[in-house]
N, C-alpha and C positions, 0 to 999 in steps of 0.2 A: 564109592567114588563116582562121581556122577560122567556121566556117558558124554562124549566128545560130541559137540555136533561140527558139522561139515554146512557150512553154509554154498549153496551153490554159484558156480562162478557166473560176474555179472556177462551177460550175452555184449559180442559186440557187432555194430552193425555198422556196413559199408558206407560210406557217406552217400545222397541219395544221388542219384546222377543228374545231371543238370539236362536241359531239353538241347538238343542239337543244333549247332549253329552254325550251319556251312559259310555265313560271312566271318566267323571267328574259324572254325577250321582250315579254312584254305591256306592264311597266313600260315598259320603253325603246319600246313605241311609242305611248303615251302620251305619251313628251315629245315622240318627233319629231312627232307629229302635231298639236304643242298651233297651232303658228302657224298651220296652216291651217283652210279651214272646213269644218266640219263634214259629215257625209254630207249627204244632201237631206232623207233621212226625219227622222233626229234633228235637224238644225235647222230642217224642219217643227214636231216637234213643237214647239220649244224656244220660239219664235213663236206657240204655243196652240193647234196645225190638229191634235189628240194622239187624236182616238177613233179608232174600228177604222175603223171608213167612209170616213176623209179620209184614213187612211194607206195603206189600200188603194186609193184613187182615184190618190193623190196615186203612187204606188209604179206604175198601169199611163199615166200617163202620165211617166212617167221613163224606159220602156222605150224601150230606144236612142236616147235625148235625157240631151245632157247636162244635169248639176246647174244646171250658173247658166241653162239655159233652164225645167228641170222644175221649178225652186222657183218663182221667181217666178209659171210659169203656173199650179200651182195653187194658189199665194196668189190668183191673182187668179179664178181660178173658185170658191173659197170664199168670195172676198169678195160674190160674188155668192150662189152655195148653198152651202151648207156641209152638208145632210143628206139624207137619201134621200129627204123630200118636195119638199126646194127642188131637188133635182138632175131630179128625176121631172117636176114642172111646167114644166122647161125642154122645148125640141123638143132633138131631135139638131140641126140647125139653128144654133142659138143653142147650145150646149154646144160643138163643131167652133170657134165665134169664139168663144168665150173662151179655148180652148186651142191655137188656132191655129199658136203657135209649135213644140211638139210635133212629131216626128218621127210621121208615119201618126196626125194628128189627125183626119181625119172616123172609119176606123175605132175611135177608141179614142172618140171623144165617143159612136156606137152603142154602145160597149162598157159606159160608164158609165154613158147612160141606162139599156141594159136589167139592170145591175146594181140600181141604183137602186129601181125597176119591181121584180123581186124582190126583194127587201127588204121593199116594201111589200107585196108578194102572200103573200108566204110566211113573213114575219118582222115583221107589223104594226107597219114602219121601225125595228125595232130588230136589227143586224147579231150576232149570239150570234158569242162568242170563239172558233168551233170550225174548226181546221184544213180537214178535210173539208170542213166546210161553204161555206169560203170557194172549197174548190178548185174545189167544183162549180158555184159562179156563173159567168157567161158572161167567157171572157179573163183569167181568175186561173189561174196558176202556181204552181211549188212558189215560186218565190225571194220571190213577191209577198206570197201568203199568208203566210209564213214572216216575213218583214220587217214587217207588218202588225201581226203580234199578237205578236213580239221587242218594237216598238216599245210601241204601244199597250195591248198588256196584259202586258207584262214576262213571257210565256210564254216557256219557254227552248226556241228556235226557233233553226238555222243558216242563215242566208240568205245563198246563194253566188250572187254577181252576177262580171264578168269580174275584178274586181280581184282579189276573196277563191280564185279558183280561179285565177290565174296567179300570186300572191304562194305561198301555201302549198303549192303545188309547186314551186316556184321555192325555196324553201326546204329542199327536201329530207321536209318534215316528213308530206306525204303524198304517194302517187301514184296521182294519178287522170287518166285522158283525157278527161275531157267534168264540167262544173260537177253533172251531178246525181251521180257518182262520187264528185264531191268532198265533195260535201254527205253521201253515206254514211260516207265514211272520215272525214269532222273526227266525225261524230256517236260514233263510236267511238272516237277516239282525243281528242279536244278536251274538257278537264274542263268540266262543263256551266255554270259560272261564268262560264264565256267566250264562251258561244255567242250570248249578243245585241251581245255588247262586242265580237265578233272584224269585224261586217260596219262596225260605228261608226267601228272603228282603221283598217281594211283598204282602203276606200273613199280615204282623203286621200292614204295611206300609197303605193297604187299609182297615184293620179292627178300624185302630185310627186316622190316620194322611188322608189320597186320601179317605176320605170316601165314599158311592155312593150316601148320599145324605148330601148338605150341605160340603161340602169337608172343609180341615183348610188349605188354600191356603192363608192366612196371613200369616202363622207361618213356612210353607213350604218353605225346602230348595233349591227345586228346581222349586221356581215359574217362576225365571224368565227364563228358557229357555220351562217350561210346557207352552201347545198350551192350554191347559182348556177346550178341544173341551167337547163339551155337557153340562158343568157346566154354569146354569143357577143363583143359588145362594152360597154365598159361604161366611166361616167365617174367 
């Protein structure tokens, strides 16, 4: 009886990925992004909190706090001061309880008064739109400042927080090892049309959909030109 063969099965391979095309991604993440809500800063503003000083208060207390903690808290420290003289009259004390939920609230409530405090010493309460400027108040960053006047003064500004720097390498579309990397390479390569729109989309887009772990690259609209670099599993 002559021996069975087993012929081997035919191999299948992934379709090839197509070359990345942030004029074709941005639409598509525009819809994926439309069900959920919105970043913190832009649905600050959208709620009326839109000058330079609330976006930037509102932006150092989101540091390593998530969004459904960091909006509401500084809604509700606006609801109380909302500008560098109502923040100034307050103590650190009383600034710490209203933002209490916040992740390292007594340091960031010090951080805020003594921003606050200059503003009025040095800028007779009115906060000027200027990059630098911002940098060298006391606990502002490049992502804060950046995010600040993107937001509030529609300056074209890249503000790379963790989502915007593990989505867009993850993409293939840049490669950078640390967010301020990223922040130079999108500045070079990202059409500046994009540059306030990219942290808006980026922000829901890796909280639900580009996850960082387990990412939904089935359901994703732009698998086939995403490179998947680092994604190990995925649903």
């Amino acid at each position: 009886m002559p021996a069975t063969l087993h012929r081997p099965h035919a191999r299948t391979h992934a379709p090839a990925k197509r070359p990345f095309d942030i004029h074709k991604a941005i639409p598509l993440l525009r819809e994926a992004v439309e069900p959920f809500p919105a970043a913190a800063m832009f649905e600050l503003r959208d709620k009326g909190y839109s000058t330079l000083f609330q976006q930037l208060i509102a932006c150092i207390i989101s540091i390593r706090t998530r969004d459904e903690v960091s909006l509401p808290t500084a809604i509700g420290l606006f609801e109380k001061a909302a500008t560098p003289h109502a923040i100034a009259d307050l103590t650190v004390t009383e600034i710490d309880q209203l933002i209490h939920a916040a992740t390292f609230h007594y340091p960031k409530a010090k951080t805020i008064h003594d921003i606050a405090r200059k503003i009025l010493s040095d800028f007779h309460g009115h906060l000027p739109p200027d990059r630098d400027i911002l940098l060298a108040l006391p606990g502002v960053g490049p992502k804060c400042a950046s995010l600040a006047l993107g937001v509030a003064e529609k300056q074209p500004h890249i503000s790379v927080d963790i989502h915007v720097h593990r989505v867009t390498n993850r993409w293939g579309y840049i490669h950078a090892k640390t967010p301020e990397k990223t922040m130079l390479a999108l500045m070079e390569k990202l059409p500046e049309e994009f540059w306030i729109e990219l942290n808006r989309l980026l922000v829901p887009f890796g909280k639900h959909i580009c996850t960082a772990a387990a990412p939904r690259c089935s359901t994703c609209p732009l698998l086939s030109m995403c490179q998947q670099i680092g994604v190990t599993s995925h649903r």
